[in-house]
N, C-alpha and C positions, 0 to 999 in steps of 0.2 A: 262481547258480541257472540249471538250463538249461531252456527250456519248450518245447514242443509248442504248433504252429501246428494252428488248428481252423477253417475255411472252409465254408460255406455262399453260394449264389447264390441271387440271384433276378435272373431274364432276363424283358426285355418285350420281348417280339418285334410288331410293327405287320403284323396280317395282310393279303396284298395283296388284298384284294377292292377292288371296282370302287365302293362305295359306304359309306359311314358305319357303325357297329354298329348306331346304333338311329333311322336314319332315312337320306332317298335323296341325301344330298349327295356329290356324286363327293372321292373321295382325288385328293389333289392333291399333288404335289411341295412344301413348304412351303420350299425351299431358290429355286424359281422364281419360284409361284404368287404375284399380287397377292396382299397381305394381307386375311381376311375375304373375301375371294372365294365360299366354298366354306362358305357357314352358311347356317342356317335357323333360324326358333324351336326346333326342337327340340333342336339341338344347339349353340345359344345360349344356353339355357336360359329359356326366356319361360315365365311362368307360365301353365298353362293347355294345355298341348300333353301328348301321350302319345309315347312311345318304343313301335318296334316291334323286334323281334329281328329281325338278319340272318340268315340261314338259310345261308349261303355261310361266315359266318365261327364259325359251330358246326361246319361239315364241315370246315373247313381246321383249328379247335380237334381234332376229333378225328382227324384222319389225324396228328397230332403226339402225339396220347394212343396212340393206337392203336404210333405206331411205337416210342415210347418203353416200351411193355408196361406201361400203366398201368390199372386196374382203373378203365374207365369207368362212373360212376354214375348208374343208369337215371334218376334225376330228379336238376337241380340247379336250386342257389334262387338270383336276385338280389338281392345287397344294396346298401342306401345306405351310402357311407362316408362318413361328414361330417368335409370341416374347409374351412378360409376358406384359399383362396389366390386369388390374382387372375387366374389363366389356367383357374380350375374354375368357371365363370360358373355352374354352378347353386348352388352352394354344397355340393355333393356329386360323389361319382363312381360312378356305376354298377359293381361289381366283383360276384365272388363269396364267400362266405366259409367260411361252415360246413359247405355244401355244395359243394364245387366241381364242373366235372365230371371230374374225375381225378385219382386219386390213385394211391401206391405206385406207382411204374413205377423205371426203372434204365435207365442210358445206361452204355457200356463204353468205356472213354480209355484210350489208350497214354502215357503218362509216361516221364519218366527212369527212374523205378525199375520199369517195366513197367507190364503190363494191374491196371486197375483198374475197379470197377464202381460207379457213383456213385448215391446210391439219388435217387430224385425224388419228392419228397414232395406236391405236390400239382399238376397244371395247371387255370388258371382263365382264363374269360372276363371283361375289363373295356375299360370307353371307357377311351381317352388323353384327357390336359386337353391345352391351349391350348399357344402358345408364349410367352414372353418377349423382349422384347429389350430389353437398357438401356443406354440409353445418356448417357455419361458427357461433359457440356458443361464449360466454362469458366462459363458463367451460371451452370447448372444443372442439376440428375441428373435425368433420369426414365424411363419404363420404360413399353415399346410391346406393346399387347396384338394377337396373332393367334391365332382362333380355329378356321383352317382345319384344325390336326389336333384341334382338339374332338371327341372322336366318332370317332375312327377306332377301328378296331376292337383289341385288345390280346388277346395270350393270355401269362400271367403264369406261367411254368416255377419255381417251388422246389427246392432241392434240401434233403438232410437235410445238416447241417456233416459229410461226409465226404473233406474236399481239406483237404490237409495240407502244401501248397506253392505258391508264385507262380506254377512250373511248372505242377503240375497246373490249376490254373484257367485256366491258358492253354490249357492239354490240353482241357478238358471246355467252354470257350466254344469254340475254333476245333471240335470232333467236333458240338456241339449246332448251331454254325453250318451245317455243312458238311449235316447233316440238314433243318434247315428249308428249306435251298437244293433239296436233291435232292428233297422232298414240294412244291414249288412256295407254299409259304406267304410265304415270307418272302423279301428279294434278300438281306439280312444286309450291307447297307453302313451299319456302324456310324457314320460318318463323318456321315451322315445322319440320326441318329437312330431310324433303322427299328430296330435290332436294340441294345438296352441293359441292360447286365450292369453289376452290383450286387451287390458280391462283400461277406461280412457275415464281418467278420476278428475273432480274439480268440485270447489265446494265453493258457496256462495248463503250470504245473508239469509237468515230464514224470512221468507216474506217475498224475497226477490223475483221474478223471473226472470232476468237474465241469468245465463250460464256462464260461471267463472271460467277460468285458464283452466286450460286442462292439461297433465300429462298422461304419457302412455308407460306402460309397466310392460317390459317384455322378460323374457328368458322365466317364466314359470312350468317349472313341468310336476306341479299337487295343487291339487285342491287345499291342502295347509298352506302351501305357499302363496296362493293365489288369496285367500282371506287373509292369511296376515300383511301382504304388501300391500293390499288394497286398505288398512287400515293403517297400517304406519301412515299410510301416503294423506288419508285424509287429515291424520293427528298432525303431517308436515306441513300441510299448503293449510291449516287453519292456524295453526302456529307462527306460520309467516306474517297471515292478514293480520291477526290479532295486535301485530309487532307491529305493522304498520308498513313492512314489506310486499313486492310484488311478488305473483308467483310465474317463472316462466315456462313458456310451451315448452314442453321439452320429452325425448324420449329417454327413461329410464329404466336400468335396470335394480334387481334384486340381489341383497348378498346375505343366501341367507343365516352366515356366520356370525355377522354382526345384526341382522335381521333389520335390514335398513333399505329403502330404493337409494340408486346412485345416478349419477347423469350420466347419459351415453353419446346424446348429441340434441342438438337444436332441433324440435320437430319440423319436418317438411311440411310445406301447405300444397292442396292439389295443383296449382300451378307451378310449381316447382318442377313435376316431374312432367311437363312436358307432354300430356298425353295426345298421343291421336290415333286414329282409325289404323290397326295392322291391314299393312294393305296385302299381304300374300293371305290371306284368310278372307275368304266370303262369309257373308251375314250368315249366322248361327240361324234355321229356320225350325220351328217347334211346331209339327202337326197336330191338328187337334188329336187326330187317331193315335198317337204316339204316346200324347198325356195321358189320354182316356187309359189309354194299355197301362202306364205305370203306376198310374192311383187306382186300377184294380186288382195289380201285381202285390199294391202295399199290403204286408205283414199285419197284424195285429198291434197297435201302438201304444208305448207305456201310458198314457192317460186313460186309454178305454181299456187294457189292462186292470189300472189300480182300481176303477169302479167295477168292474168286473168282479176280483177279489176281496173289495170289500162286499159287493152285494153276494158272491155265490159261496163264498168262505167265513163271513162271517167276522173278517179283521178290521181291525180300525185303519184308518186312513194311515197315519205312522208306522203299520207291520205293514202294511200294502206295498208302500213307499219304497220299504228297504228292501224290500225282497223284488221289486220291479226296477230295481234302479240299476241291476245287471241282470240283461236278458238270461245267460246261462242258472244263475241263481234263483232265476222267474222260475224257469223249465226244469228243475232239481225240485224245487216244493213242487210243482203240480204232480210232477211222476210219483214222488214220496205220499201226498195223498190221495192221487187215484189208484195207489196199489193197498191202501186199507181204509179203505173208506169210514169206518167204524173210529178210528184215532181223530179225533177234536183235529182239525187242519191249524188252529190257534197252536196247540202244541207243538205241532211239528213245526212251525214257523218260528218258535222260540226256541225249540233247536238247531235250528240252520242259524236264525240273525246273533244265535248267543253264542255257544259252546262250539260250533261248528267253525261260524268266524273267527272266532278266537284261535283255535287249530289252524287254519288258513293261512291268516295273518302271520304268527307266529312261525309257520315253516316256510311263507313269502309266497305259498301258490296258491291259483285259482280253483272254483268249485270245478272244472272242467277236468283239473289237475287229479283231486281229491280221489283215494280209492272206496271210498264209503258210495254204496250205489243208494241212490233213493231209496230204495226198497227198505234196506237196509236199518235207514235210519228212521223211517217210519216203523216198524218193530219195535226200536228201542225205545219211540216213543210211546208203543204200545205197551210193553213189557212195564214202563214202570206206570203207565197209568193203571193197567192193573195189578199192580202190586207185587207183581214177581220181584223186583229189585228197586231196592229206594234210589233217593235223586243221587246221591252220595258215590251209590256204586253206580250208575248210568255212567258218571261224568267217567271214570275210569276205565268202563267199559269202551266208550266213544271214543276214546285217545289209543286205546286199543285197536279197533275198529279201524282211526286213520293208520297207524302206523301199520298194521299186515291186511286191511280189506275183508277181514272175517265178518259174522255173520253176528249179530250181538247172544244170538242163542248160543251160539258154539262157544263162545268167550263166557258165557255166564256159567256153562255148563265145564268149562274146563278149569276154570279158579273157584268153581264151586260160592260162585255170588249170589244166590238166591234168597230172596228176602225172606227174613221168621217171620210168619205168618202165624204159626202152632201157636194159640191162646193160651194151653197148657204150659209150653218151654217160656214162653215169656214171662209168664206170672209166676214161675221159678227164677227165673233169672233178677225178675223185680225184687221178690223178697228176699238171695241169697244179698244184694246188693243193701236193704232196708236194712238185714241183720248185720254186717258189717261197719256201718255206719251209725251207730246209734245217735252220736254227739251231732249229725246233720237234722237228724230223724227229730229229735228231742228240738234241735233250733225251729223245726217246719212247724212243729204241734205248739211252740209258746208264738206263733204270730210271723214267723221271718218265710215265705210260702215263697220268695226268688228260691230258698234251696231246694223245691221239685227240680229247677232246670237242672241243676251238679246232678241232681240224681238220678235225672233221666239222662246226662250225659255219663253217667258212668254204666247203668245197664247199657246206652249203646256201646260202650265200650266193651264192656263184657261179651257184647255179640256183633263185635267185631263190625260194627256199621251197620250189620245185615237186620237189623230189628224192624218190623213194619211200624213207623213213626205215630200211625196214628194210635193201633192200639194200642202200642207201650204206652202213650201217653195216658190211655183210660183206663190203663190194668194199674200204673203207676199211681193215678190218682185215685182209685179204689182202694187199694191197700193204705193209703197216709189216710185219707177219710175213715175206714177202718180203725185205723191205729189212735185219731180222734174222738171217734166215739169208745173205745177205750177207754 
């Protein structure tokens, strides 16, 4: 039996404002912060205190409604979600539910199999609970409460089950990521906890429209891990059908040692948690004049972005893509070729998505990090389009460049990297290398013509990498042609 994979998310993105959802305790790093540093009764949950609405993290909620084209709802309600865990010290969580404030909106991802439009079924405002940490003794287990992200502000993205691949959900987290980055809401370092996707997997007969059992995947903080558990999970619950097994609701998590989902507990259904109206909170009310102001406050969006750069740059939709999918990395290529206008912008973009991330990657920091200034690196892509220095010595230049921030001129001119270009030194260098090798020379002239390449890798050798690639090659092929008609 073959089945059809059916996916739905749900993202809780950790809005960056400067204080709590519903009260003034400053957001704090909880990777840094002393633990409980960053509480108050009211978002310790003491009986006897009132929650106030943030008014910073309803504007950053709607510049994410607004950009996603969701139908924001002039009033939304708070609700109580009840259940018992040990990091939700009120014995509730403040969310939305019946009301939210947005719904129906659409985000568009490029996939393997092309453009897709992925519907968004609701965005809501809720506090985050607490942390955990456990830890596991040779005495004895137990388990440390911090309450410093109590309280932080949440805005909770649905989508309708329209991802039908491990791919795509990697497609429509890195497009939703790269969004909240470019609206300033969110830093989107999963790693951190800031930004958490919860991918809600079930697979069913092809042909069907009913939607099979579904579980939820939690504790992902990559984009690798978020595609691989999304596909173990589908290989799991089709594996079970096949058998002839049921599969159950359930929330699980990922381990990615064994590279497997595990079960963490029975999934809840919405009537479980008991919702209703928070009664110390009045209706959420949304002016028109208040949305008008944020959807003309909005920034430039990575969609009208990528067709931007492809039509003003001249790059294919794929370099578009990568270079828009981090705002700061958008804003490094444009600075890099509006300071030379004259260098192909295609080039320079092959040097940031190539050579550059490669460096990045490899030292673990961001272009923001990076001491190479745009400028900089538009040079060197200028230097070797015109020939001053081949690809060869670029690359070593550029590693250069991260490690001290120097200027690529100053580094070519101080290890003395400048490409031969002298037609005369090279058609010397060809022929010292022809007389040396006669026994290659003699294999090229009966038929065996792969050994030009030895022997244009040994005059590069001879000039030490610095040879200009194209002439050598037609000075090199003159003299064997030469030595043919001979």
């Amino acid at each position: 039996m073959q089945f059809e994979t059916v996916i739905g998310l749900e993202v809780h993105a950790e809005l960056e404002t400067q204080s709590k959802m519903f009260c003034a305790c400053p957001i704090v790093d909880t990777t840094q912060a002393q633990p409980n540093s960053a509480v108050c009764p009211v978002c310790s949950g003491m009986p006897g205190v009132l929650p106030v609405l943030n008014q910073r993290a309803v504007e950053y909620a709607l510049r994410v409604a607004v950009a996603l084209e969701c139908e924001v709802l002039p009033v939304s309600i708070f609700a109580r979600k009840n259940y018992f865990y040990p990091d939700l010290p009120k014995g509730y969580q403040i969310s939305q539910y019946e009301q939210p404030l947005a719904r129906n909106g659409r985000l568009v991802i490029y996939t393997p199999a092309g453009e897709q439009t992925v519907r968004i079924r609701r965005v809501h405002l809720e506090e985050d609970t607490g942390k955990l940490t456990h830890v596991h003794q040779a005495e004895q287990d137990y388990s440390l409460i911090d309450l410093n992200r109590a309280g932080v502000p949440l805005l909770e993205i649905v989508t309708e089950p329209d991802l039908h691949s491990p791919e795509a959900v990697r497609a429509y987290a890195m497009a939703l990521r790269s969004l909240l980055r470019c609206l300033g809401v969110n830093s989107g370092d999963m790693q951190k906890g800031v930004l958490r996707i919860e991918p809600n997997v079930s697979v069913r007969p092809v042909g069907s429209q009913e939607l099979g059992t579904r579980t939820e995947i939690k504790n992902l903080n990559s984009f690798r891990v978020l595609e691989r558990s999304v596909a173990f999970e589908v290989q799991r619950q089709s594996e079970l059908l096949r058998a002839g097994q049921r599969v159950v609701q359930e929330t699980r998590g990922w381990d990615d040692v064994a590279g497997v989902t595990v079960t963490q507990r029975v999934k809840e259904e919405a009537d479980d948690y008991r919702y209703f109206p928070e009664p110390d909170l009045p209706p959420l009310v949304i002016e028109p004049g208040w949305l008008e102001a944020v959807q003309a406050a909005l920034p430039e969006l990575p969609a009208a972005r990528l067709q931007r750069f492809q039509a003003q740059y001249q790059l294919s939709k794929y370099d578009a893509g990568v270079l828009i999918e981090d705002l700061p990395v958008a804003d490094f290529f444009e600075q890099a070729v509006r300071s030379d206008p004259q260098t192909p912008a295609k080039l320079i973009a092959n040097w940031i998505s190539g050579d550059l991330f490669g460096l990045l990657n490899q030292a673990g920091l961001s272009i923001e990090q990076t001491r190479i200034a745009p400028e900089s690196l538009a040079d060197l892509a200028r230097l070797v389009m015109q020939g001053a220095i081949n690809q060869t010595s670029a690359k070593s230049v550029l590693a250069e460049m991260f490690q001290s921030g120097q200027t690529p001129e100053t580094i070519v001119k101080e290890r003395g990297l400048e490409q031969i270009a002298d037609e005369q030194v090279l058609s010397q260098m060809a022929a010292q290398i022809l007389a040396e090798n006669p026994a290659q020379v003699a294999a090229y002239l009966e038929g065996k013509e792969t050994v030009a390449r030895w022997l244009f890798g040994q005059v590069m050798r001879l000039a030490h990498g610095q040879a200009h690639p194209a002439l050598l090659q037609k000075l090199l092929e003159q003299k064997l042609q030469e030595k043919k008609i001979k």
